[in-house]
C-alpha positions as a printed Julia matrix, in Angstrom:
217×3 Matrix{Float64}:
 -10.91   -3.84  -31.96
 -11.65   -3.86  -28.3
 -13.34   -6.69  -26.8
 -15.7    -5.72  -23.57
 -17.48   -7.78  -21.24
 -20.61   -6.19  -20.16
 -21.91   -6.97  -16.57
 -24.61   -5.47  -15.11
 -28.0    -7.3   -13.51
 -30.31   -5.12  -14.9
 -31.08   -6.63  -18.5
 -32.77   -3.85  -19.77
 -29.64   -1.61  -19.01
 -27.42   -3.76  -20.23
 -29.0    -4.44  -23.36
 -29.27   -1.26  -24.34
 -25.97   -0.17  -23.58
 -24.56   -3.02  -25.57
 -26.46   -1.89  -28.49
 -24.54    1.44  -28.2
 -21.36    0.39  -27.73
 -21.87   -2.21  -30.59
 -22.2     0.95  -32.6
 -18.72    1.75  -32.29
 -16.03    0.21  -35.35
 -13.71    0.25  -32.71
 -15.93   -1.94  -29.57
 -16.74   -5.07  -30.15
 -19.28   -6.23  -26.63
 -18.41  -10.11  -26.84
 -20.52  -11.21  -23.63
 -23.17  -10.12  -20.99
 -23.63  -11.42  -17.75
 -25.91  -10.33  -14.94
 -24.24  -11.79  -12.32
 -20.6   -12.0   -10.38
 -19.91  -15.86  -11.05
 -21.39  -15.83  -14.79
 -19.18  -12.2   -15.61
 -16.24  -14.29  -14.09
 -16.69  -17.57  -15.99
 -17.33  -14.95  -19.39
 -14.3   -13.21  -18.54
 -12.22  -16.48  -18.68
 -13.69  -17.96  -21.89
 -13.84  -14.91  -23.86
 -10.1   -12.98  -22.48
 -12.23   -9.44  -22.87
  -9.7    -6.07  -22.87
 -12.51   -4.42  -20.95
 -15.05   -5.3   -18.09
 -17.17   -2.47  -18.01
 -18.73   -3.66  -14.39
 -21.19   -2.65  -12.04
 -20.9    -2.68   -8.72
 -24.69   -3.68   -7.36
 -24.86   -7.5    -7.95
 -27.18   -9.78   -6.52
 -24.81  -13.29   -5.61
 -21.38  -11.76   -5.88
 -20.61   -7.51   -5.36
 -18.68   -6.03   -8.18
 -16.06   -4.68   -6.01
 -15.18   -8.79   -5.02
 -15.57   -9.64   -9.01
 -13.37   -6.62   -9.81
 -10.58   -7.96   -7.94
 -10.77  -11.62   -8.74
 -10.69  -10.69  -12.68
  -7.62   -8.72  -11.79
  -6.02  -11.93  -10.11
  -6.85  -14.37  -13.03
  -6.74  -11.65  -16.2
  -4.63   -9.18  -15.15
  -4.11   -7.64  -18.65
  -8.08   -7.14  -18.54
  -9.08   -3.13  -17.71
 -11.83   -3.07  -15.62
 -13.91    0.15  -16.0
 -16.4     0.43  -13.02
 -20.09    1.74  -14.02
 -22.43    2.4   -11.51
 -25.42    4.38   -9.43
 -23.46    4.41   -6.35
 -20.8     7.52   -5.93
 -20.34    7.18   -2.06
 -16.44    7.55   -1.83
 -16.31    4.21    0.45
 -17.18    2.69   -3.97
 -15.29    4.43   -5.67
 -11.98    3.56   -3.18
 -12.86    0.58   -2.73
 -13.24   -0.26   -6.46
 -10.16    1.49   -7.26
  -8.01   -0.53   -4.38
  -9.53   -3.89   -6.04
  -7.96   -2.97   -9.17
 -10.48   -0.99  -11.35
  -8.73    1.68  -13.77
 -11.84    3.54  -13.66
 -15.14    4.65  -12.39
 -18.15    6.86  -13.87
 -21.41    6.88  -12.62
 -24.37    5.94  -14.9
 -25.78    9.48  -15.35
 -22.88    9.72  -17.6
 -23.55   10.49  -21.22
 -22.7     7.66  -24.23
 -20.4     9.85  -25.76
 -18.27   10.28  -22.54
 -18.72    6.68  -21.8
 -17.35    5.78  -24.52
 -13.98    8.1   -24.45
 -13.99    6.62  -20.66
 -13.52    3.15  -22.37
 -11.13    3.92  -24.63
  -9.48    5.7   -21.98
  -9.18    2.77  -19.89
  -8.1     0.8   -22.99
  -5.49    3.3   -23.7
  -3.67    2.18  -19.68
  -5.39    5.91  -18.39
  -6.87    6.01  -15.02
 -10.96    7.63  -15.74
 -13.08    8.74  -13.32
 -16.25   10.81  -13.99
 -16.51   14.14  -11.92
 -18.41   12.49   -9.04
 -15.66   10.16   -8.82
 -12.37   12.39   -8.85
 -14.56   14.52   -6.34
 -14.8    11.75   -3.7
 -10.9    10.47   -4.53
  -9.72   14.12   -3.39
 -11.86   14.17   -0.02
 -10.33   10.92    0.78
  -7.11   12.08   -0.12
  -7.49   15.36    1.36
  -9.3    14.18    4.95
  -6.09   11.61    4.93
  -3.52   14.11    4.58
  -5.01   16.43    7.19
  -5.15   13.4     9.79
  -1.35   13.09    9.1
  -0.97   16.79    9.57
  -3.01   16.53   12.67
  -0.74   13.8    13.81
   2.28   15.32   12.96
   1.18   18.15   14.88
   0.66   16.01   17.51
   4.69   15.28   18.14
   5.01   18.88   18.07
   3.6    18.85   21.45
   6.22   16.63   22.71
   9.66   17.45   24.78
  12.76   16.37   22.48
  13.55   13.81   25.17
  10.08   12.62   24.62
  10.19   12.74   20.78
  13.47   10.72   21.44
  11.65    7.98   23.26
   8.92    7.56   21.21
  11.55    6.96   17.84
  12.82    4.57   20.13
   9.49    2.65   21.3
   8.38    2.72   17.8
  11.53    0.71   16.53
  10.43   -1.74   19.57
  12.83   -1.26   21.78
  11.87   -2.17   25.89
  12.11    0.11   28.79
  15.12   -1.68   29.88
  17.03   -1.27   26.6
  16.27    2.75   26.33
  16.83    3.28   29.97
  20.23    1.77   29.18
  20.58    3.75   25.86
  19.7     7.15   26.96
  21.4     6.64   30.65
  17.58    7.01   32.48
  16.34    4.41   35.19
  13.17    2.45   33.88
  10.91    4.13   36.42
  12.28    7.5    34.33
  11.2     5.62   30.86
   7.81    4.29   31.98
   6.68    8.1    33.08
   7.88    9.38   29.6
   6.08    6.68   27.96
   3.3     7.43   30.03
   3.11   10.86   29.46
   3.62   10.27   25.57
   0.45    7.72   25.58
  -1.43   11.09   27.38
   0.09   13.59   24.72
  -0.93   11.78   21.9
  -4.32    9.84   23.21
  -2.67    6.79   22.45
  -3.39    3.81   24.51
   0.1     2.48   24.93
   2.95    1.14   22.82
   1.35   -0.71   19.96
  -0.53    1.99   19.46
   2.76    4.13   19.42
   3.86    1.98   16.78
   1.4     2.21   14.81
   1.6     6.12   14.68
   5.03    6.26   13.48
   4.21    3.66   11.09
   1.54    5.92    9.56
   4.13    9.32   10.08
   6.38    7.02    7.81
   9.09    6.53   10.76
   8.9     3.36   10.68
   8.11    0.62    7.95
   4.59   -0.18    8.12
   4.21   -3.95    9.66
């Protein structure tokens, strides 16, 4: 039997879709709260297997109440359900630790498969969802393509350089490792900053960092 914690602050709602779950042999809804700091009190007194969660509370946002239930019940699946399908929720539920999201236009048959789902250790998200996952993941890979790109446009001395300035080495130090002067280094670094629209060498770092050259600080 799977225990779930219903949270939602719209009573009607959530009444109603704890009657339907209740429905189920294998759901048992053992608590409803309607608000961030009651769903997280419920969550420790009652050790749910499922928080099927909302994300538009009025004292505490779902997204904040999805990730402390993943620091103090970590066994717990949270399963996000909500209105909202802007991909700036759904990534940000799924980086606090949900295991899944559908929107609430979803059907109680496929809610409940999306439960079990969840139960089961699968990652669920309704077709909304998965939608705005794959434009993140798509606009992401295309700025590191674009960025990539970006070094293509560099000399190989300058490509050497900027290896080097990412791994935080000083003018001084690749002047003396490449055999340059310093005045020589500064103009390549110069003319890498202009290349790349980067605004000097933290920014540099931060580049190669995200073109996995570098560990990430």
């Amino acid at each position: 039997m799977l225990k779930l914690l219903l949270v939602d602050d719209h009573a009607v709602f959530r009444e109603g879709i704890g009657v339907l779950l209740d429905m189920e042999d294998d759901i048992q809804v053992v608590g409803e709260a309607g608000e961030g700091e009651e769903a997280l009190r419920l969550a420790t007194e009652l050790q749910p297997d499922i928080v099927l969660l909302d994300i538009a509370m009025p004292d505490m946002d779902g997204i904040e109440v999805c990730r402390q239930l993943k620091r103090s019940l970590p066994d717990a699946a949270v399963l996000v359900l909500s209105a909202l399908d802007s991909e700036e929720a759904v990534t940000a539920a799924l980086t606090a630790g949900a295991s899944g999201y559908v929107v609430k236009t979803v059907g109680h048959r496929r809610l409940v498969e999306s439960i079990r789902a969840t139960a089961r250790g699968e990652t669920v998200l309704s077709p909304t969802a998965a939608a705005k996952v794959v434009q993140q993941l798509t606009r992401i890979q295309q700025e590191k393509e674009q960025e990539a790109d970006a070094l293509h446009n560099l000399t190989p001395r300058e490509r050497e350089i900027f290896r080097l300035v990412a791994q935080g080495c000083t003018n001084a130090e690749i002047a003396e490792r490449l055999v340059l002067s310093e005045k020589t280094v500064k103009t390549h670094v110069r003319n890498i900053s202009n290349k790349l629209n980067l605004s000097g060498k933290g920014e540099m770092r931060v580049l190669a960092a995200q073109l996995g050259l570098i560990p990430p600080e």
